[in-house]
N, C-alpha and C positions, 0 to 999 in steps of 0.2 A: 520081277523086280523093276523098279522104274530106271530111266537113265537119272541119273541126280549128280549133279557135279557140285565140288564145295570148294569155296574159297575161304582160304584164312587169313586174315586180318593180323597182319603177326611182326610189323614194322616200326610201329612207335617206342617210343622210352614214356616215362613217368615221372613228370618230377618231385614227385612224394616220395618217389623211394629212391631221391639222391643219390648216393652213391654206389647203388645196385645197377644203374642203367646208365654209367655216366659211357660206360664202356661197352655195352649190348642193350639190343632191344629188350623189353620186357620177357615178349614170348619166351626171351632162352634162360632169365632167371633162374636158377637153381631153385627146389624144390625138394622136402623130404626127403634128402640125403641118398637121392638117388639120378631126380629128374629134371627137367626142366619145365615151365608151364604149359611151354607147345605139344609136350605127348598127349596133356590130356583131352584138347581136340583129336588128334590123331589116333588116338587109341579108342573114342567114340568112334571116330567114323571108321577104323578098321574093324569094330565089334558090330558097326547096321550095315559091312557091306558096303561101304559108299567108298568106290575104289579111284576113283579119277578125281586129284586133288590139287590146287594152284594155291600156291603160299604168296601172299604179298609182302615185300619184305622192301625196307625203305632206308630206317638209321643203324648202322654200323652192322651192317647184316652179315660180315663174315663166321660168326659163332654159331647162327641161324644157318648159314648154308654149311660147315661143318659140321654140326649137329646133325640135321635133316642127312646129308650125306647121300645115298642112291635111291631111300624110303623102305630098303630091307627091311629097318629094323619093324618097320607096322606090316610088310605083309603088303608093300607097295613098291613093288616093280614085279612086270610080266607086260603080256604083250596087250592087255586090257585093262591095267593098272598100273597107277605109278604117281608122283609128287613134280610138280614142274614148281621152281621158286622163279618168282617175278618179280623184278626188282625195276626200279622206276626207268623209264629209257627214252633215248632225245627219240622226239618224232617229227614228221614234218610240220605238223603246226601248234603241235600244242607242248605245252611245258615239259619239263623233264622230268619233274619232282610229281608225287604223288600230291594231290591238294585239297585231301580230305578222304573220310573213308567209300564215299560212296565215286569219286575221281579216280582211285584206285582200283577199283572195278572198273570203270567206265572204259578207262586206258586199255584194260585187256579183254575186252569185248570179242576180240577177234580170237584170242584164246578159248574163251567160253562155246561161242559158235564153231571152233573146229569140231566141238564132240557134240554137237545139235543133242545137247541137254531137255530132258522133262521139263526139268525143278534146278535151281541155282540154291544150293543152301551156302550160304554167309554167316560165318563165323569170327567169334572174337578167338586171338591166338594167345589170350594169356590169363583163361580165367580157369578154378580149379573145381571140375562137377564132371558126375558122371552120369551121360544119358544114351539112352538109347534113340538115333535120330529116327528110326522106323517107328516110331511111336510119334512123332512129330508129323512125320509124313500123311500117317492114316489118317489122325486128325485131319490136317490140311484137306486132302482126299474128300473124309467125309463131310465137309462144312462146306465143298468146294468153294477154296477161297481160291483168291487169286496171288494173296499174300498170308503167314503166318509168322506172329513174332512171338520169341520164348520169352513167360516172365517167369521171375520167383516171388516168393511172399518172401518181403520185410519187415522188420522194426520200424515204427512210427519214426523213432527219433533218428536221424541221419536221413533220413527216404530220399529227403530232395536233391541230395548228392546223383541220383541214377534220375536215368529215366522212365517215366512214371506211366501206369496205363490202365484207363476201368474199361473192364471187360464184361462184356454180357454174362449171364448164366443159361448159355444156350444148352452144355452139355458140360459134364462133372471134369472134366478134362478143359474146359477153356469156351469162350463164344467171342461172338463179333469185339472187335474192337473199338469202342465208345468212344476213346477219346486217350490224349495221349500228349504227355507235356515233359519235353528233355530238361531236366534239372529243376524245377521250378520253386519258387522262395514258401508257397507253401501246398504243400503236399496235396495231388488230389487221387491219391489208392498208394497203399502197399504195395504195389505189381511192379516190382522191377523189370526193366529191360536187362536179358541176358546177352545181347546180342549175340542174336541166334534168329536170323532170319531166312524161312523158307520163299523162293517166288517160283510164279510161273517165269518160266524163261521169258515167254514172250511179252510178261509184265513188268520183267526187271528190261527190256529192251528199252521199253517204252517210257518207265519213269528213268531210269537214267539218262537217256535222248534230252527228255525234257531237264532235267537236274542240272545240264551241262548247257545249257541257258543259263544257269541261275549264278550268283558269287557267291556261296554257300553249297558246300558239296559232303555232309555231312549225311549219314540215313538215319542216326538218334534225331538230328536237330532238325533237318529237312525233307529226308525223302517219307518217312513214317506221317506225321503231320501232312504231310500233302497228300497222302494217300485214301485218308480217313473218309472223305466225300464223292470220289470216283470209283475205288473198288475194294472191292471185299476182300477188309485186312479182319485177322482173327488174330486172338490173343491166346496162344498156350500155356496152361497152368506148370510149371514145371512143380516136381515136391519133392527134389530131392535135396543133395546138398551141393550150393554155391559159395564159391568164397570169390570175391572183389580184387582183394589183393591190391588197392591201389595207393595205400599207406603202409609204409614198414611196418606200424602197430597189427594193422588188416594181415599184410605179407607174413608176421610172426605168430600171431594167434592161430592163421590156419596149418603152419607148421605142429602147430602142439597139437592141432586138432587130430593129429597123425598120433600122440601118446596117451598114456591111461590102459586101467583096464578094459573100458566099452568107447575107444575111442570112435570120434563122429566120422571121422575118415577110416575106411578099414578097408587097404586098397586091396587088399587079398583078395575084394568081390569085385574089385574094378576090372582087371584085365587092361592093366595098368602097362606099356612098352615105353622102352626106352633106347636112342643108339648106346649099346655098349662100347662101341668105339670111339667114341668122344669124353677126352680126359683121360683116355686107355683104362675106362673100368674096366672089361675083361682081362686087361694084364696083371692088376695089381693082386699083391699076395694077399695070404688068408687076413683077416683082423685078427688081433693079437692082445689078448688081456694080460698083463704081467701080474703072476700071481707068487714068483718066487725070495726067497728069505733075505731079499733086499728090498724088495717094491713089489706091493699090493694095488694092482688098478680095482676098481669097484662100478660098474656103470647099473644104472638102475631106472626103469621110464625111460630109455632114450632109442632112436634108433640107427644105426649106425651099419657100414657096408665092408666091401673090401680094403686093404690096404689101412687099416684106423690101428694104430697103436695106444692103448692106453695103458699107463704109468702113475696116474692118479686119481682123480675121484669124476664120475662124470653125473649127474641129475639130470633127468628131464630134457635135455635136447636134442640136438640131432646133430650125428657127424657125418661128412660127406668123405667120400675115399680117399686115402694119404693123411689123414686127420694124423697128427700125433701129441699127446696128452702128456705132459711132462711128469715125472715122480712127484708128487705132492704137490699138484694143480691143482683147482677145483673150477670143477663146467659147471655151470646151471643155467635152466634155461637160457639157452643158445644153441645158436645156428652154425656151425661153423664149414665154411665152404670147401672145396678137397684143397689138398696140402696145405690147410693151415695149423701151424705150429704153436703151440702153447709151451713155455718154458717152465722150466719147474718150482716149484713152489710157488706160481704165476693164478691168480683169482678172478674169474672171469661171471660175470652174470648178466644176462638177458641184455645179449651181446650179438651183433649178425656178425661175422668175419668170411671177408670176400675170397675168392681162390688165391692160395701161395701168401697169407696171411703169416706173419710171424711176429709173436708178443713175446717179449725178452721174460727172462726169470725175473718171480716178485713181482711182477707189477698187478696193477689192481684197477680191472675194467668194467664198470657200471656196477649193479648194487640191486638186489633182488628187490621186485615193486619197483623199479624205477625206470626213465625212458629207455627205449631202446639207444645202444649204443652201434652202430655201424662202424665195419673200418673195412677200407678202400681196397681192390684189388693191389697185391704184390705190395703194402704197405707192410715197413717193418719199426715194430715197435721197441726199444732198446729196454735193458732191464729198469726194475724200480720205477716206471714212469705208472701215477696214478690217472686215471683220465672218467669222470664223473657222471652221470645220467646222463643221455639225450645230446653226446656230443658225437663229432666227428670225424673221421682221421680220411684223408682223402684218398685215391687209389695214387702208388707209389712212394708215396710219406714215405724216407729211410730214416733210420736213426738219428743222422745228423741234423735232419729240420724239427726234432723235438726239443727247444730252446729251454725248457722246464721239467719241475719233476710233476710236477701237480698242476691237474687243468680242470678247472671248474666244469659245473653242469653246462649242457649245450654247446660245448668250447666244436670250433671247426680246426682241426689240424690240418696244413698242407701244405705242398714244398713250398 
C-alpha cells in the first residue's frame, strides 16, 4: 500500500446556503437525516485505507471539531492512524488566517512532512460522492503523473459555475490534462472539477513554494493552470454520483436523491459513517408513529431516524432525530433538522428547518413547486404566522420579532 496522506478542505461557509452556514462550516451541514457532509470524505478514505488524515478547518469550527471528535467513529485512531484538525494559527511571519485553499495547505507543510508521505491527496470536505480513492491512485501510478485531478461529467447548462477541464483520451478511465479554465463565461468541456486532487509529495512541495510568491493562493484558480506546462497533470474520469450542494435548491434536491423507489443515492452500498455521538444520536429513543384511536401518524417516501415522533401526515422528506410532527401537521418535501418541532395542525412544504426549529400550531410554510423556505437555527415560529416561497427566518427569530401574520414570497425574517 502506498504512504498517502489526505487533507480535507472542510473550513469555509457558502453564502448560497444563507442560513445553513451562518452558524457552521459547510463540511458539518446536516445531511440525510443522519450525517453531515464531512463523513462522506471520511468514510472514502476509511473504505481505500488512507488512514492518516489532517482536516483544515477555518470559520466557526467548533461543530467540526465536535463532530470529528477522536476519529473513532471512521476507524481513525491507533497508533498508525488517526484525524489531526488544523485550524489556522499565529506564526512567525506569516498571517494567521488561512488565505485560500492552496495557503491552507501551505501553512501546514510541516504537518504533511512529519509522516514523509508518497502522495498528498486534497480533498473538498463538503461534497456528497462515493469513491474509491485506490482507484484514483492506480490511475495516477499508471500514467505516472506527477499530478491527478478528479472530474465528473456535467450538464451543458450551469457548467461554468465549476471548474472546467479537457482531458485526453489516453485510457477509458481519464488522460493528460489539455487544458483547464476555473469558472469560465463560456464553457470549454463538461469535466468538472471535483476537487479531488492527487500529488506527488515532492510536486505539491514545489508548486506550493512557488504559489506562496503569488497574491492568489487558490488550486481551482491557480495552482492547476500553472501546472498545465511544466508537469504531468492527468484528468480522472470519475462516473459515479456527485452532488455540489452549493445552492439550497442543489443542497435540497440531493436530499430527495436519498428517496423513491430506485433512489440515485442508495447509501446501503456506501459504507456510509457517522459520530453517533454528536447531537447524542445513540441516546435518543426508538421513532415513534402514533397509530392510536386519537392520532394517526402516516409517513411515506421519507427517511427518518431515532428519537422522530410522528402525530401527523409526513410526504417525501426527511427527518433528522428529535423531529416531532404534531397531530394533524403535514410535511412535504422537507428537510427538517433534529429537534425540530412542528405544531399541530401546522402545513409545511419544501421547507429546510435548522436544529431545535419550532413552528407554532396552524401555521403555513412554503407551498409545494415553490422556493425553498429556510428557517434559521433555534428560530421559533408562533402560531398562525403564514410565511410564502423562497423566504427566510433567521437563526434565533423568537416569536416576539414576528411583527405580522402573513409574509410574502422571499420575505427575510430576523430579530
Amino acid at each position: 500500500m502506498t504512504r498517502t496522506l489526505a487533507m480535507i478542505l472542510a473550513g469555509g461557509r457558502v453564502d448560497e446556503l444563507g442560513i445553513l452556514t451562518y452558524l457552521r462550516p459547510k463540511s458539518t451541514v446536516p445531511f440525510g437525516s443522519l450525517y453531515r457532509f464531512i463523513d462522506f470524505p471520511l468514510s472514502n478514505l476509511m473504505c481505500s485505507g488512507i488512514q492518516r488524515v489532517g482536516i483544515l478547518s477555518q470559520y466557526r469550527s467548533s461543530s467540526l471539531v465536535e463532530h470529528i471528535g477522536t476519529g473513532a467513529s471512521w476507524d481513525m485512531i491507533g497508533r498508525h492512524r488517526g484525524i489531526t484538525i488544523l485550524p489556522p494559527f499565529k506564526a512567525l511571519h506569516a498571517s494567521d488566517w488561512y488565505k485560500g485553499t492552496a495557503d491552507a495547505v501551505y501553512q501546514n507543510l510541516d504537518f504533511i512532512a512529519s509522516f514523509l508521505p508518497e502522495y498528498v491527496l486534497i480533498l473538498s470536505g463538503d461534497h456528497v460522492y462515493n469513491m474509491d480513492y485506490n482507484e484514483l491512485i492506480r490511475f495516477h501510478q499508471d500514467m505516472e503523473a506527477d499530478v491527478t485531478a478528479a472530474f465528473v461529467n456535467v450538464p451543458v447548462p450551469g457548467s461554468s459555475r465549476f471548474g472546467l477541464g479537457k482531458i485526453a483520451h489516453d485510457d477509458p478511465r481519464g488522460g493528460r490534462l489539455l487544458d483547464y479554465a476555473e469558472k469560465p463565461e463560456k464553457p470549454i468541456s463538461t469535466w468538472a472539477s471535483m476537487t479531488v486532487y492527487l500529488f506527488k509529495y515532492r510536486v505539491l512541495l514545489e508548486v506550493l513554494e512557488e504559489n506562496a510568491k503569488q497574491d492568489s493562493h487558490e488550486f481551482g484558480r491557480d495552482i492547476i493552470p500553472a501546472l498545465l506546462s511544466s508537469y504531468g497533470i492527468f484528468g480522472y474520469k470519475f462516473q459515479g454520483y456527485w452532488a455540489y450542494c452549493r445552492t439550497i435548491e442543489e443542497y435540497w434536491k440531493a436530499n430527495m436523491d436519498l428517496l423513491g423507489r430506485h433512489p440515485r443515492i442508495d447509501l446501503s452500498k456506501w459504507c456510509l459513517r457517522t459520530n453517533l455521538d454528536h447531537e447524542a444520536i445513540r441516546d435518543r429513543g426508538p421513532a415513534i408513529l402514533e397509530t392510536n384511536q386519537h392520532l394517526r401518524g402516516v409517513i411515506s417516501d421519507s427517511r427518518f431516524y431515532h428519537g422522530v415522533r410522528i402525530e401527523g401526515t409526513v410526504e417525501r422528506s426527511i427527518l433528522f432525530p428529535g423531529v416531532h410532527v404534531g397531530e394533524g401537521a403535514v410535511v412535504r418535501d422537507s428537510i427538517l433538522f433534529f429537534d425540530t418541532q412542528i405544531g399541530p395542525g401546522a402545513k409545511v412544504e419544501r421547507t429546510v428547518t435548522d436544529i431545535g426549529v419550532s413552528i407554532g400550531k396552524e401555521c403555513i410554510i412554503g407551498k409545494r413547486g415553490g422556493k425553498i423556505v429556510t428557517v434559521g437555527m433555534h428560530a421559533q415560529i408562533p402560531k398562525g404566522i403564514t410565511i410564502e416561497e423562497g423566504s427566510s427566518v433567521h437563526p434565533k427569530t423568537i416569536a416576539s420579532h414576528f411583527t405580522k401574520n402573513y409574509y410574502v414570497r422571499d420575505s427575510i425574517i430576523s430579530p
